[in-house]
C-alpha positions in Angstrom: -24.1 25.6 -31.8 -27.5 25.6 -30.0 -28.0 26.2 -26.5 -28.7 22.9 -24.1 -29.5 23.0 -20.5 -29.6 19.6 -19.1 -29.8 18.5 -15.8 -28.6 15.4 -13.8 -30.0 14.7 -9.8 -27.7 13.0 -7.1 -30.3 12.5 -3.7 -31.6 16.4 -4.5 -28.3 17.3 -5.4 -28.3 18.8 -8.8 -25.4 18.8 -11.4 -26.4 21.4 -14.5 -24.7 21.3 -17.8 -24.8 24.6 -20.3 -22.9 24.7 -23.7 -23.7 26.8 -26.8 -23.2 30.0 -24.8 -19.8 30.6 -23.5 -16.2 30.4 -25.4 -17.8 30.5 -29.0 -14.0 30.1 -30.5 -12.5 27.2 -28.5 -13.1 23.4 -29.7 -15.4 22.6 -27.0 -17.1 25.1 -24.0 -19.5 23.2 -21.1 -20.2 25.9 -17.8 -20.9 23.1 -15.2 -22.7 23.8 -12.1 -24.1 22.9 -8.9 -25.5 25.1 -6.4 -23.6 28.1 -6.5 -20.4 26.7 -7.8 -19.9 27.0 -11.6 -16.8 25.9 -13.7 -16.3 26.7 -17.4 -13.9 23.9 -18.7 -12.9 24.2 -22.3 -10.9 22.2 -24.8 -8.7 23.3 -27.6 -7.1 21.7 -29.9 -3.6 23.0 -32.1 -1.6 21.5 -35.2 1.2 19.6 -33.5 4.8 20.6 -33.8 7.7 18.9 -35.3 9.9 16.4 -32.8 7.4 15.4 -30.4 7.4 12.1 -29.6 4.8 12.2 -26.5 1.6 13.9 -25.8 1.5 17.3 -25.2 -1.7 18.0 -23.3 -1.9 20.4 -21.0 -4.6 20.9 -18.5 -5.0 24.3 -16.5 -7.5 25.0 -13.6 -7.5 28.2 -12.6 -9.9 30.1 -9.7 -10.9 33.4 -9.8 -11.7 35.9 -7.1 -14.8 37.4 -8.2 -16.2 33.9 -7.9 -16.5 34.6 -4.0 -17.3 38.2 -4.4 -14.2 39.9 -3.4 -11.4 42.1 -4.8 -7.7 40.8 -4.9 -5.1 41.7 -2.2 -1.7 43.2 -3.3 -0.8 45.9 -5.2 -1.6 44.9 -8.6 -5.1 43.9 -7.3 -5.6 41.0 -9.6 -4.8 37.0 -9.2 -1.2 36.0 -8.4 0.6 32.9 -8.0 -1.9 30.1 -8.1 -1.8 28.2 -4.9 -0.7 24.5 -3.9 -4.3 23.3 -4.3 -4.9 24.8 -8.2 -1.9 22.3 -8.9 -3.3 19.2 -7.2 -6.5 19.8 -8.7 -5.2 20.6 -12.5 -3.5 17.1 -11.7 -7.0 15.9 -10.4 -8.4 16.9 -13.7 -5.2 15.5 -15.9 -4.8 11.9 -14.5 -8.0 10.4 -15.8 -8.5 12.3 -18.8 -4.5 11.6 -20.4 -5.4 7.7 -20.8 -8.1 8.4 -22.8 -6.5 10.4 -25.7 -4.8 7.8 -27.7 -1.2 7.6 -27.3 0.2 8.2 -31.4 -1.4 11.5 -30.9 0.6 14.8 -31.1 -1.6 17.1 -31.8 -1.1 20.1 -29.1 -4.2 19.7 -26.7 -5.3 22.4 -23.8 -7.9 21.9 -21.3 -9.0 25.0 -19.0 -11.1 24.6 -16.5 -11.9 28.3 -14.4 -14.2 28.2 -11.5 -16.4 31.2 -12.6 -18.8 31.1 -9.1 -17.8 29.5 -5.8 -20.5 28.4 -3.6 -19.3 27.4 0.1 -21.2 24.2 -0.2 -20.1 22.7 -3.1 -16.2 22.1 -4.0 -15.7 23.0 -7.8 -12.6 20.3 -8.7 -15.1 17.1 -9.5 -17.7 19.5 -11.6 -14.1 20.3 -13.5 -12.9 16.8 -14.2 -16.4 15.5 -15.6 -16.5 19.4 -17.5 -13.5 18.5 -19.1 -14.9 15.1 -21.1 -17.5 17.3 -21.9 -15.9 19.9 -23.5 -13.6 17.1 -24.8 -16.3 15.1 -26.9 -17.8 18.7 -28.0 -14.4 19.6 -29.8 -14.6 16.2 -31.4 -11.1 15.4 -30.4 -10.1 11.5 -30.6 -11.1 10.4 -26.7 -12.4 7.1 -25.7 -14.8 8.6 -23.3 -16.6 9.7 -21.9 -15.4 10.1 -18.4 -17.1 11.5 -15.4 -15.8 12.5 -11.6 -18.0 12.2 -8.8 -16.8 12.9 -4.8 -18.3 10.2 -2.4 -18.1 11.1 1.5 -18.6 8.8 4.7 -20.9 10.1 7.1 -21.8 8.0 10.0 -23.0 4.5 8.1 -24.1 6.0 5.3 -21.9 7.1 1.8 -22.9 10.4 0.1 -22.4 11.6 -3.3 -20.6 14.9 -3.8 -20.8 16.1 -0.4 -20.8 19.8 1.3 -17.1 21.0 2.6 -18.8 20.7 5.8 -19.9 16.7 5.3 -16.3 16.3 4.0 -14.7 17.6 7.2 -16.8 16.1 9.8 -16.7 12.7 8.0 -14.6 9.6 7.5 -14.0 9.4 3.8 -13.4 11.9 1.2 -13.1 9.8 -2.1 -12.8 10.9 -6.0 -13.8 8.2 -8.3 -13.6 9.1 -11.8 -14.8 5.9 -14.5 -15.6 5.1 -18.2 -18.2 3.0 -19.5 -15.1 0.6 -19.1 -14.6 1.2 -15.8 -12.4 3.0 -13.0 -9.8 4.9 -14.2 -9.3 7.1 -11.5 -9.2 7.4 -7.3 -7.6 9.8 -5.4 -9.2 9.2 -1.5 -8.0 10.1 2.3 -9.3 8.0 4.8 -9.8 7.6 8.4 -8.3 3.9 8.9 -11.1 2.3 7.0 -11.5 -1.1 6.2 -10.5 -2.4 2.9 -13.9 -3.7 2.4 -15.2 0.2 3.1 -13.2 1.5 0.7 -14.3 -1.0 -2.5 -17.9 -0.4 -1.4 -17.4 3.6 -1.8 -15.5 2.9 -4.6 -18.6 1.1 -6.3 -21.1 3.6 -5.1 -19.1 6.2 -6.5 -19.0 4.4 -10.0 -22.6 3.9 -10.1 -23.2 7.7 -10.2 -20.5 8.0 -12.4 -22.0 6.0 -14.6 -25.6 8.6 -14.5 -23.0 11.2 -15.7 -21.8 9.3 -18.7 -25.0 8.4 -19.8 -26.2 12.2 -19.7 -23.0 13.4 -21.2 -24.1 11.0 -24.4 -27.5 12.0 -24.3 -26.1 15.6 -24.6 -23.9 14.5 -27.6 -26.8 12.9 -29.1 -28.9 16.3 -29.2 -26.4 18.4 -30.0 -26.2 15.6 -33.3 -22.5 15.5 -32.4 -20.5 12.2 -33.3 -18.0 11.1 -30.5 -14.9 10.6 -32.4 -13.4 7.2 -31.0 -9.5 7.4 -31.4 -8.3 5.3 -34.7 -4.5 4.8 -34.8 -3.6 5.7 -38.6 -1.8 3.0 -40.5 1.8 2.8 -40.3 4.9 1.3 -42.2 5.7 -1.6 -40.1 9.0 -2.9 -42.2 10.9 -0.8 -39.3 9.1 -2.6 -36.3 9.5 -6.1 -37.5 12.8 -5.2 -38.6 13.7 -4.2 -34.6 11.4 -7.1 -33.8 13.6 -9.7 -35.7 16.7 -8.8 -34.5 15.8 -7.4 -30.6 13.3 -9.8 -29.5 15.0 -13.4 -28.4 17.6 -11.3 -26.9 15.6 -9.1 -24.8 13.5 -12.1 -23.6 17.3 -13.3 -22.4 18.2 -10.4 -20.6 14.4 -10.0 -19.1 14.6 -13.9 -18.0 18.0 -13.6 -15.8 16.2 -11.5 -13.5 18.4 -9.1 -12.4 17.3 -7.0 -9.5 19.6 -3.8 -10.8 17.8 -1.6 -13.1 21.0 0.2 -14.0 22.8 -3.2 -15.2 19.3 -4.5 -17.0 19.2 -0.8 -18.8 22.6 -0.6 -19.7 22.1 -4.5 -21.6 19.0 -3.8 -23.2 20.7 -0.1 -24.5 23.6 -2.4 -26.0 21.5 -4.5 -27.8 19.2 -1.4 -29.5 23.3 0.2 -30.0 23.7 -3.3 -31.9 20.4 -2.8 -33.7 21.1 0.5 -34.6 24.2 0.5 -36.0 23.1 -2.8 -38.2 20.5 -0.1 -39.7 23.1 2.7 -40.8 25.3 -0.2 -42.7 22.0 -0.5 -44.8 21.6 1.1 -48.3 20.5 4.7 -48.1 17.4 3.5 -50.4 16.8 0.5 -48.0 12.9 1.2 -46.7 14.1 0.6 -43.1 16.8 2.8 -43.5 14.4 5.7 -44.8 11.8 5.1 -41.8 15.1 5.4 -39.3 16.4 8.1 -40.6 12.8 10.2 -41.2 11.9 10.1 -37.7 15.1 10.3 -35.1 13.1 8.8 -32.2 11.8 5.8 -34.2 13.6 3.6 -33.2 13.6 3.9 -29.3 10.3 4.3 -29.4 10.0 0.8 -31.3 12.6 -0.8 -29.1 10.2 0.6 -26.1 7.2 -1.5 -27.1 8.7 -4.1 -27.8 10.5 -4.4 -24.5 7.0 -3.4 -23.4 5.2 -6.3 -25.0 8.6 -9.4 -23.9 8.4 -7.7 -19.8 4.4 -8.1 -19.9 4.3 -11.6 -21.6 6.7 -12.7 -19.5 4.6 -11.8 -16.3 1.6 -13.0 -18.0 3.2 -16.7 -18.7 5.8 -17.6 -16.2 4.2 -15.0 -13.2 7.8 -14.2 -12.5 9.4 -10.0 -12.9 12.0 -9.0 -14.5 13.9 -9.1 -10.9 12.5 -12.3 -10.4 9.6 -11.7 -7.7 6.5 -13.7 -7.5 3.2 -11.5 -8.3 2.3 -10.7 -4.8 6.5 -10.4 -3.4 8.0 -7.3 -1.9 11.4 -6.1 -2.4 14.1 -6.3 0.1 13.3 -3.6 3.3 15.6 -2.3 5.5 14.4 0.6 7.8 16.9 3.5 10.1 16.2 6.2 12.2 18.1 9.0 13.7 20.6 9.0 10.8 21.4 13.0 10.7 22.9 14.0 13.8 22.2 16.8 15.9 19.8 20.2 15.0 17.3 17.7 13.1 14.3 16.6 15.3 13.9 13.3 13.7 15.2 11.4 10.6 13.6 7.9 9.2 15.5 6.1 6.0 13.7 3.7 4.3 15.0 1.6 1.6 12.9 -0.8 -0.6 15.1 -2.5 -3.6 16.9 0.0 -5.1 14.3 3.2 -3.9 15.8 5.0 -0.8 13.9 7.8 0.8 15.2 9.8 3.1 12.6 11.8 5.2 13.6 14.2 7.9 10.8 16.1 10.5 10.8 19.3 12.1 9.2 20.4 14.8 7.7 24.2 14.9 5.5 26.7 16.8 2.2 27.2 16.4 3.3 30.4 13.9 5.0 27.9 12.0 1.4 26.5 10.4 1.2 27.4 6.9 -1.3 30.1 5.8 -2.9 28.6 3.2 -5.8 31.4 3.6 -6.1 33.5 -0.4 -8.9 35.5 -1.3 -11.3 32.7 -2.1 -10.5 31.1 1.3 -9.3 33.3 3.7 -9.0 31.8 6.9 -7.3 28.1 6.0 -3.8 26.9 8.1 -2.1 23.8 7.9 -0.4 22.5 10.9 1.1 19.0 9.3 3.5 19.3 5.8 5.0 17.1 3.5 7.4 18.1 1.1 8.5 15.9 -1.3 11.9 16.4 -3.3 13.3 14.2 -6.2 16.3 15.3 -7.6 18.1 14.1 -10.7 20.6 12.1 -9.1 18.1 9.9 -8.0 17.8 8.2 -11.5 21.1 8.5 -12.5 20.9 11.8 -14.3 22.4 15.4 -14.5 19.4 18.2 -14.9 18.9 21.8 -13.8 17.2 22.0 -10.4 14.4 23.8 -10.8 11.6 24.9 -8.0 9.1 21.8 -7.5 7.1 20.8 -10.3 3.3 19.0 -10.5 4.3 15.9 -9.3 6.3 16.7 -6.3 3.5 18.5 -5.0 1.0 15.7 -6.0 3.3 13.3 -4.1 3.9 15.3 -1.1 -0.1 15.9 -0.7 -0.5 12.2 -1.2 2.2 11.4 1.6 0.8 14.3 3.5 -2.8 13.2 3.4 -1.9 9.5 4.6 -0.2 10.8 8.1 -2.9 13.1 8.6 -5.6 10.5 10.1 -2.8 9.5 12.9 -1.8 12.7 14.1 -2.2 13.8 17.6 -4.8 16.9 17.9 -3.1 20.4 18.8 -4.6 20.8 22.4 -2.4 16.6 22.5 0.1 18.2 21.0 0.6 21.7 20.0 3.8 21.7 17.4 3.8 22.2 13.5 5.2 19.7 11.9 6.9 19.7 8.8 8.8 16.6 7.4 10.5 16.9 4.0 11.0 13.3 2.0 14.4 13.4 -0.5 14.5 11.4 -2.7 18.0 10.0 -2.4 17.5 6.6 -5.0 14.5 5.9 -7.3 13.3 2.8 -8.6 9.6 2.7 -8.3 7.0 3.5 -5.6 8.9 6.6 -3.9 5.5 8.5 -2.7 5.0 5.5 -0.9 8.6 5.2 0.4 8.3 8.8 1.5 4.7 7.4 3.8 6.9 4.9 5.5 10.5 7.3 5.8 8.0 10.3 7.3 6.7 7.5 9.9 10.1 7.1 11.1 10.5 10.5 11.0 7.9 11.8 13.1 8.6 8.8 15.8 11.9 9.3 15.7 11.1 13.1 16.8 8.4 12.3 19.3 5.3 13.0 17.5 3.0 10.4 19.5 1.3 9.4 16.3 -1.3 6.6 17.2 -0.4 4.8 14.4 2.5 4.0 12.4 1.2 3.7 8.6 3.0 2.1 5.3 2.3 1.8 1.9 2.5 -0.1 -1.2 2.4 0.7 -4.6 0.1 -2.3 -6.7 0.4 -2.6 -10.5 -1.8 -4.3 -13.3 -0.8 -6.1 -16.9 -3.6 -6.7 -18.8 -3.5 -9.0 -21.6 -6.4 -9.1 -23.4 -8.6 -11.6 -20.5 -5.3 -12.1 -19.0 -4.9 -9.7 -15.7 -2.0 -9.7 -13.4 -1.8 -7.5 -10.2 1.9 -7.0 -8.8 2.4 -6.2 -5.4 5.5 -3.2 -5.0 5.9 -2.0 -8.7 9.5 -1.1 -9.6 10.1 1.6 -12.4 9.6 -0.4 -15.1 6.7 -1.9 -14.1 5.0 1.5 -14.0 6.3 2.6 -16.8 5.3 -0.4 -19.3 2.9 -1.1 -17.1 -1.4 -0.2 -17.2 -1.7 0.7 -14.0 0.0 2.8 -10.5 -2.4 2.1 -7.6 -0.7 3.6 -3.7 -2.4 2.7 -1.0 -1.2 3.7 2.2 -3.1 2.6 5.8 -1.5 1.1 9.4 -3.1 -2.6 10.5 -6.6 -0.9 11.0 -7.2 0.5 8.0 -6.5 2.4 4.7 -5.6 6.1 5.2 -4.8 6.9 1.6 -5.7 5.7 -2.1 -4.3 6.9 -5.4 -5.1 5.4 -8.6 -3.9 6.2 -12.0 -4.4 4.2 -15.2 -2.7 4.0 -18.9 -5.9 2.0 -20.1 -9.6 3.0 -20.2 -11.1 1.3 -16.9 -11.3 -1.9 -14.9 -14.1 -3.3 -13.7 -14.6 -3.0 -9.5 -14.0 -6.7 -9.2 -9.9 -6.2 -10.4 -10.0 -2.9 -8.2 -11.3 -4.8 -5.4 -8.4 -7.6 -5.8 -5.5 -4.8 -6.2 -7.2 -3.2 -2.7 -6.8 -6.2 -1.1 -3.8 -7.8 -2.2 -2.0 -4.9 -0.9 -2.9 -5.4 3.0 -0.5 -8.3 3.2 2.5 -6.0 1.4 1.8 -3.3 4.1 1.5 -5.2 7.4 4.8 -6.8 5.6 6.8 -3.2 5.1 5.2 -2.3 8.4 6.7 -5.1 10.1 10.2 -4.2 8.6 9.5 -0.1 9.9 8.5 -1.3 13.6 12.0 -3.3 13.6 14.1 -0.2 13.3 11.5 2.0 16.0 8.3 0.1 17.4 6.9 3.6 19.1 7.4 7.1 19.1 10.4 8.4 21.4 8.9 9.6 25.0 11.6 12.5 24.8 12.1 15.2 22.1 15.3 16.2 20.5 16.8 18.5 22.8 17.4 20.9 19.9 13.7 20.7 19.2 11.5 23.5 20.7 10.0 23.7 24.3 6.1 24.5 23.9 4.6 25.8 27.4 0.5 27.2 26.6 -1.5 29.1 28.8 -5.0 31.1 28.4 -5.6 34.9 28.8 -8.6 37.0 28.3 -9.6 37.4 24.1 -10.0 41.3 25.5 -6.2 41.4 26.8 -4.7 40.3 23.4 -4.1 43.9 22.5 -2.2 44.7 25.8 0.1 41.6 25.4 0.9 42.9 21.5 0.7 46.4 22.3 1.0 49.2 19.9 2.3 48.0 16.8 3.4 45.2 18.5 5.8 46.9 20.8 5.2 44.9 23.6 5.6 41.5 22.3 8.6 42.1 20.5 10.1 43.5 23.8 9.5 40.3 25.6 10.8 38.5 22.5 14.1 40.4 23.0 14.5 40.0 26.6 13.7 36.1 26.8 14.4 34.9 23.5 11.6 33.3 23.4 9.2 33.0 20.8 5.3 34.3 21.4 2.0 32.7 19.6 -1.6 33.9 20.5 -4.8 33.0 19.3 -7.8 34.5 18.8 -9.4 32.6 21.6 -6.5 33.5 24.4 -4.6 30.7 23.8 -0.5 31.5 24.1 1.9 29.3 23.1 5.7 30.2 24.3 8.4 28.3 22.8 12.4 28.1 23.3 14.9 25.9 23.4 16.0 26.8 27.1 12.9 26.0 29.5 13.9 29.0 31.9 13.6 31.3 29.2 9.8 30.1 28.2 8.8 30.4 31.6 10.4 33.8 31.9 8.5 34.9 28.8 5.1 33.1 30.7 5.8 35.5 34.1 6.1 38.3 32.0 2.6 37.8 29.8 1.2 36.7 33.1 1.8 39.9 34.9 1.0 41.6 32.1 -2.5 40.3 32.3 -2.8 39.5 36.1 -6.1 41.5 37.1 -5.7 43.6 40.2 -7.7 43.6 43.2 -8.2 45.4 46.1 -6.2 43.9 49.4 -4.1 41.7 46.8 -0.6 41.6 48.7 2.9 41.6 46.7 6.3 41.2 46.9 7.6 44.3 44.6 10.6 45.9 43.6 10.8 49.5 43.9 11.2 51.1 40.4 11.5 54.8 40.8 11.0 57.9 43.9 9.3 60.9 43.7 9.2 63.6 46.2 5.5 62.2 47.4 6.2 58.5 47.5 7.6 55.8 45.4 6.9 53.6 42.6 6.6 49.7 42.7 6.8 46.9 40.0 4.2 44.6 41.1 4.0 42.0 38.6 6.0 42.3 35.0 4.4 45.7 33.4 2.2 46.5 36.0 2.9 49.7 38.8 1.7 50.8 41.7 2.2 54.1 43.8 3.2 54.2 47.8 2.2 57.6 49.3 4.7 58.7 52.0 1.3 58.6 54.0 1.7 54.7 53.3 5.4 54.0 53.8 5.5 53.1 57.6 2.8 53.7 60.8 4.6 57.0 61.7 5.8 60.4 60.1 8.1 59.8 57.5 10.2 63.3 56.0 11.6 61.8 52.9 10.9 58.7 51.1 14.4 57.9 50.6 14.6 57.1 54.3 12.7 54.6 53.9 13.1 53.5 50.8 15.9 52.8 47.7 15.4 51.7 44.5 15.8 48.2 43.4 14.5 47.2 47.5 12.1 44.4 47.5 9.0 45.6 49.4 5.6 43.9 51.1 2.7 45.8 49.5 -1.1 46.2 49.8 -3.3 47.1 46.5 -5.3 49.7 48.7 -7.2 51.1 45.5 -7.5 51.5 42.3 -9.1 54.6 41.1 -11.5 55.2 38.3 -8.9 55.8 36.6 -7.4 52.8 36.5 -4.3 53.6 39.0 -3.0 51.4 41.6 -2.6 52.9 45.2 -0.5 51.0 47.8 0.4 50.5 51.4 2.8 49.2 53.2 0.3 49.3 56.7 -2.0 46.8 58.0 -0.2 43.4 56.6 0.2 40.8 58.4 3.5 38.8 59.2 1.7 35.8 57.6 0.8 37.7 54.5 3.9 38.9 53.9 5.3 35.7 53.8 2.9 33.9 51.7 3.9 37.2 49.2 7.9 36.4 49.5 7.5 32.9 48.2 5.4 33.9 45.4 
C-alpha cells in the first residue's frame, strides 16, 4: 500500500492520519495523531468458528509506557495489569463501532488500538475511536461507516473541539460525540448541571466536526483507490422463518397485548409457545426442508423466534403507543425509594426500586488514605476521592453462573454512576472523607446504571455527605420503523434488548450531570436526539420526586460507626519529624491512640477515629511534636528522668528539656531528688536553646500568674 499523510484542522488544532507504514500484515493499520499524542489502531479480520451465533469483535486499547518516556515499575519492568481507564476507553472505542458491522456476521474481528506517544495536551481515546473506522474501511471489512469521535469541552460561553486535559478540567463539559453520515451513534458526556438545551447544542457542534472527519476519512479511501465494502446480508432459506412466522406470530401478539408488567411470567409464555413450535418441527419428516434448516443450525430457531418477537413488540409500540407492560411512551414504572435499610457498621444505605429493577447501593465513609491511587507510569500522580462500584450478580436475572471478578460493563456502569455524583459533591477542604459507595444489583429489569445514580443518592444522604444536589436518572429508548420513530421514557429489558437505542441521562432539577448513548442502528439525526434529551427531564424530576419522599436532605449527623475526621496544618519541612525514620514515629502514635494519621504534602493532617478523645490525643501528640520552641515560653511538664546534674522534663509530646540543679529552686540544692521525683508536674521556663538545638530550663523567675496560665494549658 502507498504511504498517505493527510491532514484535518479543528480551530489550529490538527488531527494527522499515516497508513502504508506501520503493521504491513494486519487488514487495516492508520497511526493517528495530534500534537504529541499518536495512536496505532489496527483491524484484523479471522475465518469465524463453528457455533457462534453473535458477533465476536473484540476491541483492545492498550497504553504503553515509552509513550511518556519512562521505564516500568516492578520487578519485571514491563506493562502490567491494564488500569480501570484502558477498559472504559476500549468500551469508548467498542460502543459505536459494534452497530456498524452488520449483525449475520461471524467472522472473528479484532481492533487494537495502542497509544504509541502521549502528549500531556492531547488525550489519545477520541484519536482511537475515529482510528479504528479507519483501519476498519482499509481492511475492507463489511462496515456501514465511516464513523468518527471528536471530544467537545465547555469553557466559559464558548464550546471547544478536542480540548487540552487542562480545558477539560477547568471547564463545564467534557462530551464524546461519535456520528455517521447518518447521524449520532454515540455520547458518552459529564456535565456540571447543564441545561438540556446546552447539552443538544454541544452535541450538534460536536457532530459538525465529526462530520470533517468522515469526509477526510473517504477522501483517504478514495486515494488509496480502496472500495468501502457496505455490509450485504447473504441470501438465506426463509421456509424456516415463515414457518416460525405462521405458527408464532398471532400468539405472540396475544401474549405481548395483555401487558403484563412481569418479565418472568411474559418469558416463561412466549418460551411455551417456541416449546410448542419446536416440537411441531421434530414430528416433521427427516427430509422436510424445515426440518433440515432446524436441525443444521441448533440456534435457528431461537434466533428466528427472537426477531420475530422483535418485529410484534416494535409494531405494537409503533401502532397502538402502548408496551408490552402497558405504559404510555413517555410513563415511568412504579418507584418506591428506602434508606438506612442495613443496620449498624454501614454509613449509609439507599434502595431504590423501579418495576421490577432493585438496586441496592450502600456508602462508606473513609480517610483521606482511603483515595484510590490511580497514579501508573503514564500518569503518576492521579487519586480519586469519590468511587462507584457497580456489582450485578446472576441472581439478578434469574440465573446461576460463576462469579467472576468484574467484567467491562460493571466498570463502564460504575464510571457512568460515578461520573453523575461527581458535579454535587462537596470539595475536600467542605468535607474531607473518601467516599466509596458500591451499587448491587439485587433485581434486573432494565435501566440498573441508572437505578444505581438514584440508590447512591440515598446513599450518600443517608450517610451525611452534604451533596448540594440530589441527582436521578432515566434511561430513554428509540423504535424506528422506517419514518416511524418512537422514544420511550424508562426502558425495561426488553426494550433494550429488541430495542435501537439505550440513552442514560442522569442530572438533579438544574441540569444534566451525565449522558450515555449507545445505538444498534447507524445514527439519528440531532432533531430525535434532541427530543430523547428532553423527554427525559420530566421522568427525572418524576423519580426525583419519589427519592426526596424517602430522604429530602442529607442527615446533619454521621453514622456513629463512621469515622471522626479532625485536620490541622504543620510546617511542609516538619513532615519528616512527624513520620520519622522509616516511619517510626507515626506508627508509634498510631499504636498508642488508635488513631489513624494522613499528611499531605502541603502540611495538611488529617486524624481519624471512631472515639473523638482518641483523635484529639493523636492531634496533642503531632502538635507537640511540631510546637516550635522559644525562649521564655513557660510549661507545665512532667518530669521524665534524673541525673546526677539535674533532671529531664517532657514539655510537649516528644519534645525535652533539661533543669540544671543551678535551676531547680533560688537556693543551694545538694541533690536533685530533693527537689524533685519523676512523674511530678513542674512550672518551667525555656531559658535557652543552644546551637545545638538543646532545650535549657528554669524553674526561677516565673511568675504566680504564669504559672497558672501554664497549668490550664
Amino acid at each position: 500500500m502507498a504511504e498517505i499523510n493527510k491532514s484535518i484542522s479543528f480551530d489550529g488544532r490538527d488531527i494527522r492520519l499515516k497508513v502504508g507504514v506501520f503493521a504491513p500484515q494486519a487488514g487495516g493499520c492508520v497511526l493517528i495523531e495530534s500534537g504529541d499524542t499518536s495512536v496505532l489502531v489496527t483491524a484484523t479480520r479471522a475465518k469465524g468458528r463453528e457455533g457462534i451465533d453473535f458477533l465476536p469483535l473484540l476491541v483492545d486499547y492498550e497504553e504503553r509506557i515509552y509513550a511518556a518516556g519512562r521505564i516500568p515499575g516492578g520487578f519485571l519492568r514491563r506493562e502490567g495489569r491494564a488500569p480501570e481507564k484502558v477498559t472504559l476507553i476500549s468500551r469508548l472505542i467498542d460502543r459505536p463501532m459494534r452497530p456498524l458491522f452488520p449483525d449475520w456476521l461471524r467472522d472473528d474481528i479484532q481492533i487494537v488500538a495502542t497509544t504509541m506517544s502521549l502528549d500531556e495536551l492531547v488525550p489519545p481515546d477520541v484519536l482511537a475511536v475515529t482510528g479504528a473506522s479507519i483501519a476498519t474501511l482499509l481492511a475492507q471489512l463489511p462496515f456501514n461507516g465511516p464513523m468518527a469521535a471528536v471530544r467537545v469541552g465547555l469553557v466559559g460561553d464558548d464550546f471547544i473541539i478536542n480540548p487540552t486535559y487542562r480545558e477539560i478540567q477547568i471547564g463545564d463539559l467534557d462530551l464524546v460525540v461519535a456520528g455517521t453520515p447518518d447521524g449520532v451513534i454515540m455520547v458518552e458526556a459529564g456535565a456540571n448541571q447543564l441545561p438540556e438545551q446546552d447539552i443538544i447544542e454541544a452535541i450538534d457542534f460536536g457532530y459538525e466536526a465529526v462530520q470533517e472527519l468522515i469526509t477526510a476519512q473517504r477522501e483517504l479511501i478514495a486515494e488509496l483507490g480502496i472500495e468501502i465494502v457496505h455490509a450485504q446480508k447473504p441470501s438465506t432459506d426463509e421456509t424456516l422463518e415463515n414457518f416460525l412466522t405462521d405458527r408464532t406470530k398471532e400468539s405472540i401478539k396475544v401474549i405481548l397485548g395483555k401487558y403484563e408488567p412481569d418479565k418472568n411470567i411474559r418469558d416463561a409464555e412466549l418460551d411455551e409457545v417456541k416449546a410448542k413450535a419446536v416440537e411441531e418441527i421434530a414430528t416433521l419428516p427427516e427430509t422436510d426442508p424445515i426440518q433440515v434448516a432446524a436441525a443444521s443450525d441448533s440456534k435457528a430457531v431461537s434466533t428466528l423466534f427472537k426477531g420475530i418477537t422483535k418485529k410484534m413488540m416494535r409494531q405494537q409500540v409503533i401502532e397502538t403507543g402502548r408496551r408490552v407492560d402497558g405504559r404510555t411512551l413517555d410513563q415511568v414504572r412504579p418507584i418506591s425509594c428506602f434508606v438506612g435499610v442495613l443496620p449498624r457498621r454501614v454509613h449509609g444505605t439507599g434502595l431504590f426500586n423501579r418495576g421490577q429493577t432493585q438496586v441496592l447501593s450502600a456508602c462508606t465513609l473513609g480517610t483521606p488514605g482511603d483515595a484510590q491511587d490511580l497514579g501508573d507510569d503514564l500518569n503518576p500522580e492521579n487519586t480519586k476521592r469519590y468511587i462507584h462500584h457497580y456489582n450485578f450478580p446472576p441472581y439478578s436475572v434469574g440465573e446461576t453462573k460463576p462469579m467472576r471478578a468484574p467484567g467491562r460493563r460493571e466498570i463502564g456502569h460504575g464510571a457512568l454512576a460515578e461520573r453523575a455524583l461527581i458535579p454535587v459533591l462537596p470539595s475536600k477542604d467542605e468535607f474531607p472523607y473518601v467516599l466509596r459507595v458500591v451499587s448491587e444489583v439485587l433485581s434486573s429489569n432494565g435501566s440498573t446504571s441508572m437505578g444505581s445514580v438514584c440508590g447512591s443518592t440515598l446513599a450518600l444522604m443517608d450517610a451525611g455527605v452534604p451533596i448540594t444536589k440530589p441527582v436521578s436518572g432515566a434511561a430513554m429508548g428509540l423504535i424506528k420503523e422506517g419514518e416511524e420513530v418512537r422514544i420511550l421514557t424508562d426502558i425495561q429489558g426488553i426494550e433494550d434488548f429488541l430495542g435501537d437505542m439505550d440513552f442514560k441521562v442522569a442530572g438533579t432539577d438544574t441540569g444534566i450531570t451525565a449522558l450515555q448513548m449507545d445505538m444498534k442502528i447507524s445514527g439519528l439525526p440531532m432533531t430525535v436526539i434532541a427530543d430523547a434529551i428532553n423527554q427525559a427531564r420530566p421522568a427525572r424530576l418524576h423519580i426525583l420526586e419519589k427519592m426526596l419522599a424517602a430522604i429530602d436532605k442529607p442527615r446533619e449527623e454521621l453514622s456513629p460507626f463512621a469515622p471522626r475526621l479532625l485536620t490541622f496544618k504543620i510546617e511542609p519541612e516538619l513532615i519528616g519529624l512527624v513520620i520519622g525514620p522509616g516511619g517510626k514515629t507515626i506508627k508509634g502514635i498510631t499504636e498508642e491512640t488508635g488513631a489513624k494519621i494522613d499528611i499531605d504534602d502541603d502540611g495538611t493532617v488529617t486524624v481519624s477515629a471512631v472515639d473523638n478523645d482518641k483523635a484529639k490525643r493523636a492531634i496533642q501528640i503531632i502538635q507537640g511534636l511540631t510546637r516550635r520552641l522559644n525562649e521564655g515560653d513557660i510549661y507545665a511538664g512532667r518530669v521524665t528522668r534524673i541525673i546526677p546534674i539535674g533532671a529531664f522534663v517532657e514539655l510537649l509530646p516528644g519534645k525535652e528539656g533539661m533543669i540544671h540543679i543551678s535551676q531547680l529552686a533560688d537556693y543551694r540544692v545538694g541533690k536533685v531528688e530533693d527537689e524533685v521525683g519523676v512523674g511530678d508536674e513542674v512550672i518551667v521556663k525555656v531559658r535557652e536553646i543552644d546551637n545545638k538545638g538543646r532545650v535549657n530550663l528554669t524553674r526561677l523567675g516565673i511568675h504566680p500568674d504564669e504559672a497558672a496560665a501554664a497549668r490550664k494549658g
